[in-house]
C-alpha positions, 0 to 999 in steps of 0.5 A: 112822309115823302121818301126823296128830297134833295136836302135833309136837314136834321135838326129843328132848332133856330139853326136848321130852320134857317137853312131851310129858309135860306136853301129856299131863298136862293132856289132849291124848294126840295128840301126837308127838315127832320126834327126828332120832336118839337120846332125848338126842341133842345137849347133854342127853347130855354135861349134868353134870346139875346142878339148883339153885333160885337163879335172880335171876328170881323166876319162874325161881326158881319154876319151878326148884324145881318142876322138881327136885320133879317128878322124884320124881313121873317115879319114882313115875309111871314106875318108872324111876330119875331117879339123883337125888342131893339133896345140898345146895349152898352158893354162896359168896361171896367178896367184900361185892358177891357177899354183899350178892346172897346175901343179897338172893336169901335175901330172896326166897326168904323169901315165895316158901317155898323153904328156903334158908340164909345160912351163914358160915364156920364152917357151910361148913366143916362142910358142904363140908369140901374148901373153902378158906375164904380170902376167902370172906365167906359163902354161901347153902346150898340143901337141894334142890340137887343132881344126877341122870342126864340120860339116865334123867332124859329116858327117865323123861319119855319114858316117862311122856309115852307112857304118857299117849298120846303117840308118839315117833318116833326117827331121824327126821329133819325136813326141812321145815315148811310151814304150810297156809292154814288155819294147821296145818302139814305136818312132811316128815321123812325118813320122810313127812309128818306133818300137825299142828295145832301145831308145837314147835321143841325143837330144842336145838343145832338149834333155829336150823335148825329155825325157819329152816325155818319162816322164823323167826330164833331168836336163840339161839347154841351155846357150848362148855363143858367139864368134868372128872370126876376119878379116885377121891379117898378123901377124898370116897369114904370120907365118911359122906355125899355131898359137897354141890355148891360154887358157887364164882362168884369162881372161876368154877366149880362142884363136885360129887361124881361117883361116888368122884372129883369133877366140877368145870366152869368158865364162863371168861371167854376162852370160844369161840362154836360152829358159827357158821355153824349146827350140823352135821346129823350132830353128835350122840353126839360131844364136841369136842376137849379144850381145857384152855388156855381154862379154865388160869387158872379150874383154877389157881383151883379148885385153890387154892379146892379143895386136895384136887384137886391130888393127883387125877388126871384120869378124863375131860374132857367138852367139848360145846356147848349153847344160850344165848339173849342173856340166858340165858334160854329161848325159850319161848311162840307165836312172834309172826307165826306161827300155831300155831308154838311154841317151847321152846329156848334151855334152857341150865340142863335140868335145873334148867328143863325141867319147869317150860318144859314145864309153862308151854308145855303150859299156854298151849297147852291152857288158853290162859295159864299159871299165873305170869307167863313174861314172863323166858322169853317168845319175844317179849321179843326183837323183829323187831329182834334180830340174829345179829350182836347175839345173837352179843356178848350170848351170849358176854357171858352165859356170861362172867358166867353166875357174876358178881354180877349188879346191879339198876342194871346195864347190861351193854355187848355189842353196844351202842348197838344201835337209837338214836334221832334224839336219841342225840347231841343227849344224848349232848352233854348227858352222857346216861349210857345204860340199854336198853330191848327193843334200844334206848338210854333215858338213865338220867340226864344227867352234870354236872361231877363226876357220874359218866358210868358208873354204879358196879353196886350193891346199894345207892344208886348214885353216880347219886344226886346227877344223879337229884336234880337232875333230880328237884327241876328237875321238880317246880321248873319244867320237864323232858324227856324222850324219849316212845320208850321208850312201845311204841305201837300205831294201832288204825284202821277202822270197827270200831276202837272195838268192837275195843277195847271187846273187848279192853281192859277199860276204857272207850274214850274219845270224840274228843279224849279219852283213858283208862286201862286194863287189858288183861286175860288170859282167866283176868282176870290183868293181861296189860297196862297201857294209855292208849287215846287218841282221835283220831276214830271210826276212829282210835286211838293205844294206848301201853303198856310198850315192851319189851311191844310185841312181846307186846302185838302178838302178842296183838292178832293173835291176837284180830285182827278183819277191821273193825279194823286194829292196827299196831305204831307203836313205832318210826314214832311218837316225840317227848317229855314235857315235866312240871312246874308250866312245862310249860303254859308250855313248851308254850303257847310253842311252838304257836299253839293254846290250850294252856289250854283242853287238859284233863287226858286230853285229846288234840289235833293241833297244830303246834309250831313247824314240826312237826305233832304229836299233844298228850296231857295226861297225866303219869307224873311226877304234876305237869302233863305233856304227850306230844308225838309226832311222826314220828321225821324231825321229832324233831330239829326239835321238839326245837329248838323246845321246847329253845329256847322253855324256855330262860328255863324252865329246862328240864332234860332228865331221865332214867329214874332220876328217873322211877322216882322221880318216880312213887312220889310218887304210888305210881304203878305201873309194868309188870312191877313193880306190873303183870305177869301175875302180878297182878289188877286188883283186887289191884293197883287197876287195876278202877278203871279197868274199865267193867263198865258197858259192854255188851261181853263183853271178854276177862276179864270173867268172871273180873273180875267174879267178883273184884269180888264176893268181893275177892282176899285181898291188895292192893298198898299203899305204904310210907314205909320206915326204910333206910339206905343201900339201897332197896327193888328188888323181891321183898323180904319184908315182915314183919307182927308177925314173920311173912312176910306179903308181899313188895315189887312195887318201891320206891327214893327220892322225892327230892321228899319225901326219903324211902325208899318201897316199894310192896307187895302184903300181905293186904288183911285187914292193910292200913290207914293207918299200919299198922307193918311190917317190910321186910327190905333187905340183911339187915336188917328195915326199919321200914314205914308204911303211906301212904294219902296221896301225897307230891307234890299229894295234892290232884291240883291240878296234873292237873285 
């Protein structure tokens, strides 16, 4: 066994495989895998092995349809059969919620070039003949969904990975990761040690035991999940053609054909957690005990869904675990705090991800970034903050709802309230209706009389809608606010704190008592964050940004960590509140003995309020005149009597994240993974305003920045007045240009201030222009859009000078 390698993988299922094929793809051949027993060992071996497109994140989506692509290019490379079967799938819909999701995901699909179908009744009994078609409303029909052999599928990456240079070591087990002072790491397994520039936890079912080795808590949790293989049914094995696969969500159940039977498997709702307490060394090749009582009530249903299995016996019950992370996504990317230690875990759908993960993790490796942004499946959306007494309940919840309509306005219950602050039930008393936000709870809005205190999950305007007004129309009348604690919020200190910044943020770094806007940008240019840099004094700066981010951010501060500057993440040790609207100066000037007038737009300034002492920033997100008011999180009870008090006679009105989403489309104001993401540049999103390309600093981006400013992308983001009905805009809806689609939408919904529906949406510059007429389609049905070049609320920007 050789005893140095640049990458050591461990972990031998379909995941680790293909990041060692695609480490080997894009060049680095000095790569190893460590498997602990056989290729496959653990959940790949007992998949069902399905694959499918459909996926709620557009991303995953992507990197879904490029895993089911590559496996016709693991054939051709390998010569080894993958037993691909493209046979089709519809996903049913038995109800107008479910629908209404069909159809929103058809939507997408649209722009991102995947070639899926909306079909009724009639069209599914031509394609799943065996389906009982009582109740069901409609489905959506994918042509690439389909099923292969899991253990041919890992060999082919296997092999393919070892003709491009790497090693594979089996029935090695690793005992041990212990990182050196100069950051590579020695991996001591069974059979010596191996020395490896980079560490991968493709772990699988071990993947907690494997970052525990490390130190690391990997919030990931195995859960059982069973299957049947039936005996042989004459009417699948005597059709012209494989029968295609049945998604059948209302039943909780999906179908397949499996060789001359049927193969039908079940995500329950009373489902059970496995291994607790950590997975046994020596589980592998085994399955659990069968356990049809748990999955009594969703058979029952599939017999009705599927008449033709109540005369077919059972051949085989499959029941084995396999990994989920709290919202069922993988865990994928460099683990934040660790040097050179990457993860590439919590694969619960392998077949329909792995080659995509691999493909992103082998890219950010070798190149640095990848291609689209991953922010759905980065190792860092969860923080230090997570739990396994958090991960546990949401895991669970996950599998219960693997097959449930999933809602843009939905907030799911499990292991809530997690993380509060000091003003949970000071609002709670006001009828705060919670949302979260990165583990913590952010009102959504406040519940008055008749206003619901639960917000009805659905596509189209929610019952919210009345209480948003009301704080909406309060803003922009007078005074509102809010909490500043879901900003995330970073201290940059020391003597080399401005060139630090002048490195990595792309835009200017303001002077003592002032602020700025600034992108944040990505080797390769794209937008990797959004940011206000506010000054405090030469040697102190305050940074905020997306809250659920931070832990991304931070990551990538330390990465670029200089010795003259220091960078500590502040999110949680630094609150306080906005206050916004044409009052607001009022509000403010009646709390503090300071000069309120003289306080500019981006200016900052220390004062006291009341008895608190507080740092002042002039900025709005609402787009009329606002404050930030932060303090430390022991005084926020305090501060908050003071304002709360001081603007009785205002009319303060505390508001919530459902008016500020709509409060910021009066002014088309951009929000982080909406109009700004990695997937995106700052010139096609507007954010090169803001870039000093006067400054002498060679920040990271530059290049790639100023080759865009000499030849402009070919799209940019633009905001539409929409034509809707009773349903708004999300996000990923097409729009269409003389029938033609010719963009898609960032992120849209209702500015009660100007009583219009808005969308805002990157289309080809080329096309863009005041007034220009398209077509967006929002459930179903194609919208009439008008392109806006003036701002619904203070075009004049009179209320921010």
């Amino acid at each position: 066994m050789q005893t140095t390698t640049r990458v050591a993988v461990i972990g031998g299922g379909v995941v680790g495989c293909s990041v060692l094929y695609h480490l080997t793809k894009l060049g680095w051949s000095d790569v190893m895998l460590l498997e602990r027993s056989e290729l496959t060992s653990g959940s790949t071996w007992h998949a069902a092995g399905g694959f499918h497109t459909l996926n709620g994140d557009t991303n995953m989506a992507a990197l879904q349809g490029y895993t089911i692509k590559l496996y016709k290019e693991l054939e051709d490379i390998t010569g080894m059969s993958c037993g691909l079967h493209h046979s089709g799938g519809v996903t049913l819909a038995d109800n107008q919620d479910r629908f209404d999701m069909l159809v929103a995901e058809r939507a997408k699909h649209r722009y991102m070039g995947l070639d899926t179908h909306i079909v009724g009744p009639e069209e599914i009994a031509k394609i799943a003949p065996i389906t009982n078609l009582d109740g069901i409303v409609g489905a959506l029909y994918d042509p690439l969904d389909g099923h292969l052999d899991p253990s041919g599928t890992t060999h082919a990456y296997a092999k393919a990975a070892r003709m491009g240079g790497a090693t594979i070591e089996t029935h090695c087990k690793v005992t041990e990761t212990n990182q050196r002072p100069d950051g590579t790491w020695e991996v001591v397994t069974d059979k010596g040690t191996i020395h490896a520039e980079h560490v991968v936890n493709a772990g699988g079912l071990w993947a907690r035991e494997v970052a525990a080795m490390a130190g690391i808590y990997a919030p990931l949790h195995p859960m059982e999940h069973q299957y049947i293989v039936t005996d042989d049914i004459p009417d699948i094995y005597n059709r012209d053609e494989e029968h295609p696969h049945v998604i059948d969500p209302g039943g909780e159940s999906y179908l397949r054909q499996e060789g001359r039977g049927l193969c039908i498997g079940f995500y329950e709702k009373p489902c059970k957690p496995w291994a607790v307490d950590g997975t046994p060394w020596d589980f592998g090749h085994e399955l659990l005990p069968d356990d049809l009582d748990k999955v009594e009530a969703s058979i029952e249903f599939a017999y009705r869904r599927f008449p033709i299995l109540a005369n077919a016996g059972v051949k085989t019950v499959i029941h084995g675990p396999f990994t989920f992370a709290p919202d069922g996504n993988p865990l994928v990317g460099p683990v934040p705090g660790m040097r050179n230690y990457w993860s590439a875990c919590g694969v619960m759908a392998g077949f329909s991800q792995a080659g995509g993960v691999g493909l992103m993790l082998a890219q950010w490796m070798t190149q640095g970034e990848c291609e689209r942004d991953v922010t759905a499946l980065d190792v860092a959306r969860y923080g230090s903050w997570i739990t396994p007494g958090y991960t546990r309940p949401k895991v669970i919840e996950n599998y219960q709802n693997r097959f449930s309509v999933s809602y843009p306005n939905e907030e799911l219950p499990a292991a809530r309230p997690h993380r509060t602050t000091p003003m949970y039930d000071i609002f709670s008393d006001l009828g705060a209706v919670w949302g979260h936000q990165f583990g913590l709870e952010v009102a959504n809005y406040f519940a008055r009389d008749d206003d619901p205190t639960f917000e009805t999950p659905t596509f189209r305007r929610s019952d919210a809608w009345n209480a948003t007004r009301r704080e909406v129309q309060a803003v922009r009348a007078g005074v509102g606010i809010n909490e500043v604690q879901n900003f995330g919020k970073f201290s940059v200190t020391g003597m080399g704190a401005r060139d630090w910044l002048d490195r990595i943020m792309a835009g200017r770094v303001p002077q003592p008592g002032r602020m700025s806007l600034t992108p944040m940008l990505s080797p390769g240019g794209r937008l990797w964050g959004d940011f206000t840099i506010s000054c405090l004094s030469e040697t102190e700066y305050q940074l905020t940004a997306s809250y659920g981010a931070q832990a991304i951010h931070h990551r990538w501060f330390m990465q670029n960590a200089s010795p003259d500057a220091q960078v500590a993440n502040i999110s949680d040790r630094r609150t306080g509140f906005q206050i916004a609207g044409p009052k607001a100066g009022a509000l403010l000037a009646a709390c503090t003995r300071d000069d309120v007038a003289t306080l500019k737009f981006l200016d900052v300034r220390r004062m006291t309020a009341g008895q608190v002492a507080c740092i002042v920033q002039r900025v709005s997100y609402t787009g009329d005149l606002g404050y930030e008011i932060y303090c430390d999180p022991m005084d926020q009870r305090q501060l908050w009597w003071t304002l709360w008090q001081a603007g009785q006679p205002l009319g303060i009105t505390p508001f919530g994240m459902r008016a500020m989403m709509s409060l910021r489309l009066d002014r088309f104001f951009g929000a982080w993974q909406r109009e700004y993401s990695p997937d995106y540049t700052a010139a096609e999103t507007g954010m090169d305003r803001f870039i000093d390309f006067k400054k002498n600093t060679d920040f990271i981006g530059r290049a790639a920045a100023e080759a865009e400013r000499a030849t402009p992308p070919a799209r940019t983001l633009v905001a539409f007045a929409v034509d809707a009905d009773d349903a708004d805009v999300v996000a990923y809806e097409p729009v269409f240009i003389d029938g033609d689609v010719v963009g898609f939408c960032t992120s849209g919904g209702y500015s009660h201030h100007a009583d219009q529906s808005i969308a805002i949406a990157l289309i080809p510059r080329a096309q863009a222009g005041d007034g220009l007429v398209a077509e967006i389609e929002i459930m179903g049905q194609r919208r009439k859009a008008t392109q806006l070049s003036t701002a619904l609320f203070d075009p004049a920007r009179r209320s921010m000078a």
